[in-house]
N, CA and C of each residue as an Amber inpcrd file, in Angstrom:
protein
   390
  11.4580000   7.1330000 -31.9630000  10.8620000   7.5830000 -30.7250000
  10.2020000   6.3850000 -30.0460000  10.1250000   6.2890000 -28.6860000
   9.7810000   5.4970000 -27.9770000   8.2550000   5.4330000 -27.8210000
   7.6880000   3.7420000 -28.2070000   6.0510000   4.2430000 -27.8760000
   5.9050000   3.2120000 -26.6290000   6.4760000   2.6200000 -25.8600000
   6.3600000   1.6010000 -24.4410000   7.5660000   2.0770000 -24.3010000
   6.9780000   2.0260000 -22.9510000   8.4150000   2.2980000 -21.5150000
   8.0610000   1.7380000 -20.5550000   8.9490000   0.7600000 -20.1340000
   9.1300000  -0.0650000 -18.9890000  10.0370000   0.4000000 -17.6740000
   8.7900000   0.6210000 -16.6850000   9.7270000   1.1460000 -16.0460000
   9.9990000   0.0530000 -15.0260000  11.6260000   0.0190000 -14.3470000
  11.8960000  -1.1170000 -13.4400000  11.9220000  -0.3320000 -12.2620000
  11.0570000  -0.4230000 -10.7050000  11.7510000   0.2360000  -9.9220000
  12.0120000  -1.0880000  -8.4180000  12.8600000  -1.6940000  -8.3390000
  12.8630000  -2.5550000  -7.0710000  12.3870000  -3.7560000  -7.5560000
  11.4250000  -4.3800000  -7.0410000  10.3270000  -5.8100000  -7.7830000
   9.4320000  -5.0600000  -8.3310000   8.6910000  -3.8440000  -8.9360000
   7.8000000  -3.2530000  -9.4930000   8.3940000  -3.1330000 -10.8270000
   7.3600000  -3.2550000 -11.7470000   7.5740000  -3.3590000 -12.9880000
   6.5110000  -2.8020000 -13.7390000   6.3550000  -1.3520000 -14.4990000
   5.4490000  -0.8060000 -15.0750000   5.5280000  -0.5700000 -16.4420000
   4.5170000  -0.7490000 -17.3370000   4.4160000  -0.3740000 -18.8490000
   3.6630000   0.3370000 -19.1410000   4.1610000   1.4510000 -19.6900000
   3.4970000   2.8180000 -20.4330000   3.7790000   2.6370000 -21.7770000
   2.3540000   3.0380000 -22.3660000   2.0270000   2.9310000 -23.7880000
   2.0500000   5.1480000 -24.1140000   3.3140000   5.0650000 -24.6010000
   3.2250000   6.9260000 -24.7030000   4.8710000   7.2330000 -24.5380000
   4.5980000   8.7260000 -24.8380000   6.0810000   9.0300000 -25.0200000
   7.1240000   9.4230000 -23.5830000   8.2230000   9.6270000 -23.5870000
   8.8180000   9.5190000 -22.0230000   8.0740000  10.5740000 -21.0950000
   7.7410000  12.0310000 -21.4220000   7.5670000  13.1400000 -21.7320000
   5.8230000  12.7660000 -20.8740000   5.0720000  12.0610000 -21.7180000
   4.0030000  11.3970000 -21.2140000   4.3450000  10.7910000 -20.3250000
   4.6620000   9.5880000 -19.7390000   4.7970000   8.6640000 -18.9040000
   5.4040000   9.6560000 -18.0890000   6.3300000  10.6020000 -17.9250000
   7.0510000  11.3890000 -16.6510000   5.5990000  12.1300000 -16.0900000
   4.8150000  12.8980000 -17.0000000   3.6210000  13.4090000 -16.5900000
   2.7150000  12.6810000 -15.3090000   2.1980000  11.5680000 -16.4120000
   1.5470000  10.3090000 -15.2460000   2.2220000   9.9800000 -14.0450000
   3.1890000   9.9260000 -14.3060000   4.1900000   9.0480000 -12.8750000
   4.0110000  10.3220000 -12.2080000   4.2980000  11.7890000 -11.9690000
   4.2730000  12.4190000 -11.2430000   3.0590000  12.7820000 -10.9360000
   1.9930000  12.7810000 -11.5710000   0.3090000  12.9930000 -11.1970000
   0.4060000  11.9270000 -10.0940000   0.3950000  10.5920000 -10.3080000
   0.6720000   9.2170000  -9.3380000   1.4990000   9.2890000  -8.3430000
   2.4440000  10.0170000  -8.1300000   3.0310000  10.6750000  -6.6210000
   2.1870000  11.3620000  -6.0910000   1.7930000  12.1730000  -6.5370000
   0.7650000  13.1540000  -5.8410000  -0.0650000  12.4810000  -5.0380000
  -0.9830000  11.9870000  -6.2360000  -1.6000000  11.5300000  -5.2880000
  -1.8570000  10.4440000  -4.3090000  -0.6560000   9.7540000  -4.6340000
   0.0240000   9.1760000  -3.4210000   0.1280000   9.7840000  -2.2630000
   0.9030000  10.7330000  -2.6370000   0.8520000  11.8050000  -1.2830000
  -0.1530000  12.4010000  -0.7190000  -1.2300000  12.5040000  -1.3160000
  -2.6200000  13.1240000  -0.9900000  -3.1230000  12.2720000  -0.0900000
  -2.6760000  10.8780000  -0.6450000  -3.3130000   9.8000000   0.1080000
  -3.4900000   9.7190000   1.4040000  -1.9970000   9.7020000   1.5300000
  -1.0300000   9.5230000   3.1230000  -1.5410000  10.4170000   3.6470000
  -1.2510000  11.4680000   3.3220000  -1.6670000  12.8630000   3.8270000
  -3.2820000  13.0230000   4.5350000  -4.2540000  12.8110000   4.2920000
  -5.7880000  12.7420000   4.0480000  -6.2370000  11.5640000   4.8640000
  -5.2140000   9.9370000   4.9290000  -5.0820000   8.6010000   5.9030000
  -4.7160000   8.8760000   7.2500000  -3.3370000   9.9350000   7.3190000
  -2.8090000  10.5940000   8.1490000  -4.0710000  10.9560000   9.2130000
  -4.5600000  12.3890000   8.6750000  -5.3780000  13.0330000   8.8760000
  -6.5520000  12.0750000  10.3110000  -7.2890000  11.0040000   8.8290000
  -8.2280000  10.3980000   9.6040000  -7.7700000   9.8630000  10.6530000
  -6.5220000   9.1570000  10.3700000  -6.0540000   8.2190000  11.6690000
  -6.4020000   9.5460000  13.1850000  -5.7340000  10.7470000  12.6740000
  -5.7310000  11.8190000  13.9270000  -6.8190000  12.1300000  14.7430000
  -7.9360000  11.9070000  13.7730000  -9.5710000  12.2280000  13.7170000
 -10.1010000  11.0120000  14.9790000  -9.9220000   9.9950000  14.0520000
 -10.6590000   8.7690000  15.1960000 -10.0500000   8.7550000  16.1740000
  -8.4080000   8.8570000  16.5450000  -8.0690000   8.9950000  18.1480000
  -8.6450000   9.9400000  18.6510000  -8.8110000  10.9610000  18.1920000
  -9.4060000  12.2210000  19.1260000 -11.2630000  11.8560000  19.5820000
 -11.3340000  11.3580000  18.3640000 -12.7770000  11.0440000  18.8480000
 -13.1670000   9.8620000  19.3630000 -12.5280000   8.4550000  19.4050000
 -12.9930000   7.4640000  19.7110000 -12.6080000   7.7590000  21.4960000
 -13.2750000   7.0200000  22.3780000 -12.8410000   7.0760000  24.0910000
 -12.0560000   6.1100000  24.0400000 -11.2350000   6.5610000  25.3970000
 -10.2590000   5.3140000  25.7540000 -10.3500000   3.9810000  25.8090000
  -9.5960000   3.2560000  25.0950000  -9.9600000   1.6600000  25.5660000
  -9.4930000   1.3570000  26.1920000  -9.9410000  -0.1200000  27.0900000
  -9.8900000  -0.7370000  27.7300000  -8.1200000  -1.3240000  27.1350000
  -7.4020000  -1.9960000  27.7660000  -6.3850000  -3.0330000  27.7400000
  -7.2210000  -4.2410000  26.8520000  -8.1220000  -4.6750000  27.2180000
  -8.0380000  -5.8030000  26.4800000  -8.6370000  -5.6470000  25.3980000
  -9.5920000  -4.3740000  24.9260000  -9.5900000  -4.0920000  23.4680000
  -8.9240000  -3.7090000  23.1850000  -8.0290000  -2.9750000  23.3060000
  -6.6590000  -2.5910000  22.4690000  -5.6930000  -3.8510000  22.2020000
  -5.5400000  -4.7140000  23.0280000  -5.1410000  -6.4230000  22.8360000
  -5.6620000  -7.1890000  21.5060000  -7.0950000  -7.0020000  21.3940000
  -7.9450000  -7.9790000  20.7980000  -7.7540000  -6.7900000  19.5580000
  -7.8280000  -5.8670000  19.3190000  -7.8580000  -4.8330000  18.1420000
  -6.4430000  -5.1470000  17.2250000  -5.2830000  -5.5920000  17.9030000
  -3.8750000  -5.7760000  17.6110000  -3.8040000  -6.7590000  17.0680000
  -4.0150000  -7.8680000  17.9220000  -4.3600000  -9.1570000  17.0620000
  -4.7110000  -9.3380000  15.8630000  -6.2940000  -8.9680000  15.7250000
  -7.0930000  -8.4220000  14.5630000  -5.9880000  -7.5690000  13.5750000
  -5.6520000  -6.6710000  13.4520000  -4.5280000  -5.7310000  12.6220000
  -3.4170000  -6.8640000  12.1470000  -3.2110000  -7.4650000  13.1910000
  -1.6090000  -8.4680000  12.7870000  -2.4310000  -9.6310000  12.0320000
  -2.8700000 -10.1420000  12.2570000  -3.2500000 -11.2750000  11.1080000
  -4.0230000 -10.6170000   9.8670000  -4.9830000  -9.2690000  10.0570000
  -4.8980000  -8.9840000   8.5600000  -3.6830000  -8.5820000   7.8970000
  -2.5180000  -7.8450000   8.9980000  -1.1320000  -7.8640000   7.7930000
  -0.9910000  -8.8780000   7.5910000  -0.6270000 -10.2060000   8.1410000
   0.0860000 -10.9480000   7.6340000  -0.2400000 -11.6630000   6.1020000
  -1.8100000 -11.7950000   6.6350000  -2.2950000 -11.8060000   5.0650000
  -2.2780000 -11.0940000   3.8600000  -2.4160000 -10.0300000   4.6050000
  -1.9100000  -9.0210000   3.4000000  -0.7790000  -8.9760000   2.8370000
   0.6420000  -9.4500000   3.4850000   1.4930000  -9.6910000   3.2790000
   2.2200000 -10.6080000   2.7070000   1.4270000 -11.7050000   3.1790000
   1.1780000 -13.3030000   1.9030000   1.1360000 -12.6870000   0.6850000
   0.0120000 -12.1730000   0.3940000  -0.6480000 -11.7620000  -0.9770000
   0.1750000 -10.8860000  -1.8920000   0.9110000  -9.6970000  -1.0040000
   1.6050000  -9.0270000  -2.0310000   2.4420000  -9.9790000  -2.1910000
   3.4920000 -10.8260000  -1.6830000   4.5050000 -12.0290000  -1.9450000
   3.9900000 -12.2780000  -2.7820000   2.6110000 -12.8960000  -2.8930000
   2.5570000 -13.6590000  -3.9790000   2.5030000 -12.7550000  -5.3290000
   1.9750000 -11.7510000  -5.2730000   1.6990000 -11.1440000  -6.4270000
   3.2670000 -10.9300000  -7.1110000   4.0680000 -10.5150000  -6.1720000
   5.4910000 -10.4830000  -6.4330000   6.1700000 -10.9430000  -7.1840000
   6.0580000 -12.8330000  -6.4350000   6.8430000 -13.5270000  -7.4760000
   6.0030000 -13.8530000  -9.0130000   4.8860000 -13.3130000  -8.8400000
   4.2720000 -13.5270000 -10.1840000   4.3630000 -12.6060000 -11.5570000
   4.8890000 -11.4410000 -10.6390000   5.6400000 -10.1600000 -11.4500000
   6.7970000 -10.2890000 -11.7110000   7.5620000 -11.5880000 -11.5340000
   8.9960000 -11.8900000 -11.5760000   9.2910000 -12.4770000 -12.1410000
   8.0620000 -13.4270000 -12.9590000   8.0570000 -14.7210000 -13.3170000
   8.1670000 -14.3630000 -14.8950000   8.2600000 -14.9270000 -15.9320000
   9.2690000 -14.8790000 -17.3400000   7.5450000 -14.7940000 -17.8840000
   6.9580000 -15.5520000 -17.6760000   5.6380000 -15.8630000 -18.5590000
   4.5840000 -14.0160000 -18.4130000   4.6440000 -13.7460000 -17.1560000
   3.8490000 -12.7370000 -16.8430000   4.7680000 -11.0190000 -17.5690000
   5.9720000 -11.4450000 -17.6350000   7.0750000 -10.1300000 -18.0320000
   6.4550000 -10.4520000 -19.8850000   6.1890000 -11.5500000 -20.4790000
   5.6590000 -11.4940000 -21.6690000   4.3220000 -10.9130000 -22.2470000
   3.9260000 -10.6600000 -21.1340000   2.1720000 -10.2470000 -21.4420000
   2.2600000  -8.6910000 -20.8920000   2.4030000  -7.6980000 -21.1550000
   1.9710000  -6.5440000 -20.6320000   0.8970000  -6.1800000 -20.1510000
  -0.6430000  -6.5150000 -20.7210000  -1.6680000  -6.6410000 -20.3730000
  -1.6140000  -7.4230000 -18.9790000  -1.1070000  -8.6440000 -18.7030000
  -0.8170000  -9.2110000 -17.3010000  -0.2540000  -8.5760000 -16.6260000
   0.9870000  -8.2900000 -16.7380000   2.0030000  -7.1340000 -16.1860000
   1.4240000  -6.1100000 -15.5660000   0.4050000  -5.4570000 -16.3070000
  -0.3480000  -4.1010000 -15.8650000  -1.1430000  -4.4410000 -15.1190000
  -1.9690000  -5.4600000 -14.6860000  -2.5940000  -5.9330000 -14.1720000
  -2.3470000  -6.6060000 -13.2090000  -1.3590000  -6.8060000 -12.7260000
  -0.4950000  -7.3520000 -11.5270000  -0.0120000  -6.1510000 -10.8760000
   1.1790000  -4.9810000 -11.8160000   1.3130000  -3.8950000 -11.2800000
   0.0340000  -3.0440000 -10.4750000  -1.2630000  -2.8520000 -11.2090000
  -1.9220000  -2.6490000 -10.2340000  -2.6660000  -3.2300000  -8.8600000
  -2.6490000  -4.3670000  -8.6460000  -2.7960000  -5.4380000  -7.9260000
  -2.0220000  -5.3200000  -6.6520000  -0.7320000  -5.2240000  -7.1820000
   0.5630000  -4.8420000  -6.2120000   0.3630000  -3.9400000  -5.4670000
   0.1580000  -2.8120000  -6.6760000  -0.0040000  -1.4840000  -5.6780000
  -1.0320000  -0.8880000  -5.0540000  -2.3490000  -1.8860000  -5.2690000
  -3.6570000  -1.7510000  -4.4820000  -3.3160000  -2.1110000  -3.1520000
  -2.6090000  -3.4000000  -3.1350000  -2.5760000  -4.3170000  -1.9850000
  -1.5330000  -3.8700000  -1.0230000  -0.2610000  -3.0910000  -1.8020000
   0.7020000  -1.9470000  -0.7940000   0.0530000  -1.1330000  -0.5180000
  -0.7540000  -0.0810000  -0.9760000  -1.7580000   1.1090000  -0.1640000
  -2.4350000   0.2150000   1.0170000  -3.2690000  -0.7600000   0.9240000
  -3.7210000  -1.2390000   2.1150000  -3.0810000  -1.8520000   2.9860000
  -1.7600000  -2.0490000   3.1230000  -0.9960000  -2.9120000   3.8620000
  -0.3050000  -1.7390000   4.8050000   0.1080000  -0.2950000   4.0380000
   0.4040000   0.4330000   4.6470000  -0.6090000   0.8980000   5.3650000
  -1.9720000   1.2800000   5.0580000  -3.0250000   2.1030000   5.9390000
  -2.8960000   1.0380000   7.1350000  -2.7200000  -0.2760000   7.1690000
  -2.7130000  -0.9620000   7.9440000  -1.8680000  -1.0860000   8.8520000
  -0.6770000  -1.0980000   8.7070000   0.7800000   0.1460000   9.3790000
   0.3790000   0.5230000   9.9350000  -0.4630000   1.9060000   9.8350000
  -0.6570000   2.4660000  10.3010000  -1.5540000   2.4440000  11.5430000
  -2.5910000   1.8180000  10.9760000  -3.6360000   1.4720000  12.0160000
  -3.0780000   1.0130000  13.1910000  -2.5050000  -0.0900000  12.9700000
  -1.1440000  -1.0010000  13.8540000  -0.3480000  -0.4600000  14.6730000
  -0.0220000   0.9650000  14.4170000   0.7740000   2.0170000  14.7060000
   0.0500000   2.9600000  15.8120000  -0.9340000   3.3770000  15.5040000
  -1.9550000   3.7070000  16.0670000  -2.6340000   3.3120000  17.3350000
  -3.1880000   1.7180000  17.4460000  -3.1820000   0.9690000  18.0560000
  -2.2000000   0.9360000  19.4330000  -0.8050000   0.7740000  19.1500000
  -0.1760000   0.6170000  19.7250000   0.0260000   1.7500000  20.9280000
   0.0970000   2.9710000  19.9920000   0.1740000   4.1950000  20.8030000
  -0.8850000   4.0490000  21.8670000  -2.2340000   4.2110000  21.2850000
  -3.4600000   3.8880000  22.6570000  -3.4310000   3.3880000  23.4200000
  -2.6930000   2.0440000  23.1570000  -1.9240000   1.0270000  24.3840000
  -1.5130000   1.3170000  25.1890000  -0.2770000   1.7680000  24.6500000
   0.7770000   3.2410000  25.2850000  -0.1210000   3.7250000  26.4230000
  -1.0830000   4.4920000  26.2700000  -1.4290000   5.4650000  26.6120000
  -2.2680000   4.4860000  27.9690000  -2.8800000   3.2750000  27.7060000
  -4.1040000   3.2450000  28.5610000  -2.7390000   2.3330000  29.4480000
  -1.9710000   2.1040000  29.2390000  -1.0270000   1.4500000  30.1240000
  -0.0200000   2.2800000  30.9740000  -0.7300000   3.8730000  30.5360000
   0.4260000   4.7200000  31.6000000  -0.7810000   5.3160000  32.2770000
């Protein structure tokens, strides 16, 4: 019987200490609330447009800006974490491994809320430009 399972999905790379049976459990608790996430991020994003007042053009300009250089950084960072999850020395350490895997996927939740924001943004634009 299996006591580690590695799971490969894309450049993500996860290790579970437990049986498949276990690890299917966790992984689907971890969708959830993934989805809870989005769902609840969603939400707020809906919240502050309704409540914040219209901006101006050039804060919605200067707000965009702001959003795009924190992705890009943010986007550096998961790269980097990436190739470090790729790398032969870090696939030897599980303890590293796990610790990168979560790293990864801290830094994808915020890159997406940031999407979003970005997304968001844009629409208001939209809006104060019609």
């Amino acid at each position: 019987m299996a006591t580690e399972i590695v799971y490969l999905d894309g450049k993500q790379a996860e290790i579970f200490s437990g049986t498949y049976s276990e690890y299917c459990e966790v992984r689907q608790k971890r969708i959830e609330q993934e989805q809870q996430l989005r769902a609840q991020q969603a939400r707020e994003v809906r919240n502050i447009t309704k409540i914040t007042k219209p901006k101006t053009v050039k804060t919605v300009l200067r707000d965009i800006t702001v959003i795009e250089k924190d992705i890009a950084e943010l986007e550096s960072e998961v790269s980097q974490v990436s190739q470090s999850l790729a790398s032969l020395e870090v696939a030897r350490s599980p303890e590293r491994l796990t610790q990168l895997q979560i790293e990864y996927d801290r830094l994808n939740e915020k890159l997406e809320s940031l999407y979003q924001e970005w997304e968001t943004v844009m629409l208001s634009r939209e809006n104060v430009n019609s």
